[in-house]
C-alpha positions in Angstrom: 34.9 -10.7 -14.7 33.4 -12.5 -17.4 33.9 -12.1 -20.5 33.4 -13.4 -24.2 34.1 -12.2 -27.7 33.2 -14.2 -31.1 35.0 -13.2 -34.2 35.1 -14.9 -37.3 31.6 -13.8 -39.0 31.3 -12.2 -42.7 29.9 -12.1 -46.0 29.9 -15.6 -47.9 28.2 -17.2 -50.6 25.5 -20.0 -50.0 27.0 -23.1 -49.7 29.7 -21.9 -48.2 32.0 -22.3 -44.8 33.0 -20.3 -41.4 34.3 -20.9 -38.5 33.7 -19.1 -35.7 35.5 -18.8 -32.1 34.6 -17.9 -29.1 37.5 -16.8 -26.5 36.4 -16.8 -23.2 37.6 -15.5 -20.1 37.0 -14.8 -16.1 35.8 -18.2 -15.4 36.7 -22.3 -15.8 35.3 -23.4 -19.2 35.0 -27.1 -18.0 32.4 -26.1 -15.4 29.9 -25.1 -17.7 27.9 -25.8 -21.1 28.4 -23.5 -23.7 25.9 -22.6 -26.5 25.7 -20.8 -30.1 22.9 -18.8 -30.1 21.6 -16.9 -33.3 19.5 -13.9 -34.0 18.5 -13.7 -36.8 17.0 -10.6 -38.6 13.4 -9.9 -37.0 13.3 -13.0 -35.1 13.9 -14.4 -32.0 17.1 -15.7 -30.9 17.5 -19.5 -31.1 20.0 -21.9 -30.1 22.2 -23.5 -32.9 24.3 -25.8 -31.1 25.7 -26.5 -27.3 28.3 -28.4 -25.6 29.0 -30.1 -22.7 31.5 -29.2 -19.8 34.4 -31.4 -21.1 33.4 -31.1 -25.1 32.2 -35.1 -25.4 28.5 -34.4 -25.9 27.3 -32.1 -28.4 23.9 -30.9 -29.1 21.9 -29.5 -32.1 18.3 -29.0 -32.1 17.7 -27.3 -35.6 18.8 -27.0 -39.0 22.4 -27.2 -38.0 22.7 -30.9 -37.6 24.7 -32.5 -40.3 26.4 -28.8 -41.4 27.6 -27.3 -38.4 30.3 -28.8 -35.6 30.9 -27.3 -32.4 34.2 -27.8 -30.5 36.0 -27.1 -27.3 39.5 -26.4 -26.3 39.0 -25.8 -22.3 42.2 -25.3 -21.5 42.8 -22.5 -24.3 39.3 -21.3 -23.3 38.1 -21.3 -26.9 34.7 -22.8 -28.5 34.4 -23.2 -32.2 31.6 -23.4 -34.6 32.2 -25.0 -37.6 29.8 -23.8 -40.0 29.8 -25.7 -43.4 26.7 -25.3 -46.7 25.6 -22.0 -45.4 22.3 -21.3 -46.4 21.1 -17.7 -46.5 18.8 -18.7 -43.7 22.2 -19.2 -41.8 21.7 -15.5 -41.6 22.2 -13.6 -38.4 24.2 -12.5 -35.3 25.9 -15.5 -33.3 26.8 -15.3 -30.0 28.7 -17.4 -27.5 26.8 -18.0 -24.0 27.8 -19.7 -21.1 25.2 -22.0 -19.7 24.6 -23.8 -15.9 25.4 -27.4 -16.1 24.6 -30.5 -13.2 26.4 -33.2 -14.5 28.9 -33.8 -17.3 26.9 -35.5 -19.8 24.4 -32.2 -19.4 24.5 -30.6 -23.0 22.7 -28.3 -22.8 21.4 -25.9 -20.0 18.2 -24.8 -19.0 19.8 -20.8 -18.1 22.4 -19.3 -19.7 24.3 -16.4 -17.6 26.6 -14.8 -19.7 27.2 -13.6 -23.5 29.1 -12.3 -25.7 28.2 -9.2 -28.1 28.1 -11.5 -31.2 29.7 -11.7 -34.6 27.3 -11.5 -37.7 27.0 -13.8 -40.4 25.8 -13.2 -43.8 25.3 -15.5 -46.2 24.2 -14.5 -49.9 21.9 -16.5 -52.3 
């Protein structure tokens, strides 16, 4: 059974850090990309930053690149997001997902099959 939990979300100030992990379990993390998703309050969820099967490509379409760094330890099962100069905008639930993947340089996937039930973020002006 698959399974994901994030922890590491909370209250900070803008400009501020988290990190947050992802421990994942019931299937091999090397297999698959996996993707930071957040929801933000009254919007649609949106992807914040994915990796590739064995961690060497890394992907960030949005407002992340340049703040936020995503990490894998496959063989501890655990993905990391680095979160540094929160903005309040950074505001929202993250989740972990686990995404299909064809090749090893894919970064990013085009269906994600599984999540985790998020951890929230706050950030305060």
């Amino acid at each position: 059974q698959v399974q994901l939990v994030e922890s590491g979300g909370g209250l900070v100030q803008s400009g501020g850090s988290l990190r947050l992990s992802c421990e994942a379990s019931g299937f091999t993390m090397d297999r698959y990309v996996i993707a930071w998703f957040r929801q933000a309050p009254g919007k649609e969820r949106e992807l914040v930053s994915s990796i590739s099967r064995h961690g060497k490509s890394q992907y960030y379409p949005g407002s992340a690149l340049g703040r936020f760094a995503i990490s894998k330890v496959n063989d501890k099962n655990l993905v990391y997001l680095r979160m540094n100069d929160l903005t309040p905008e950074d505001t929202g639930v993250y989740y972990c997902a686990v995404g299909l993947a064809n090749k090893d340089t894919d970064v990013a996937s085009r269906e994600y099959l599984y999540w985790g039930q998020g951890t929230r973020v706050t950030v305060s002006s």
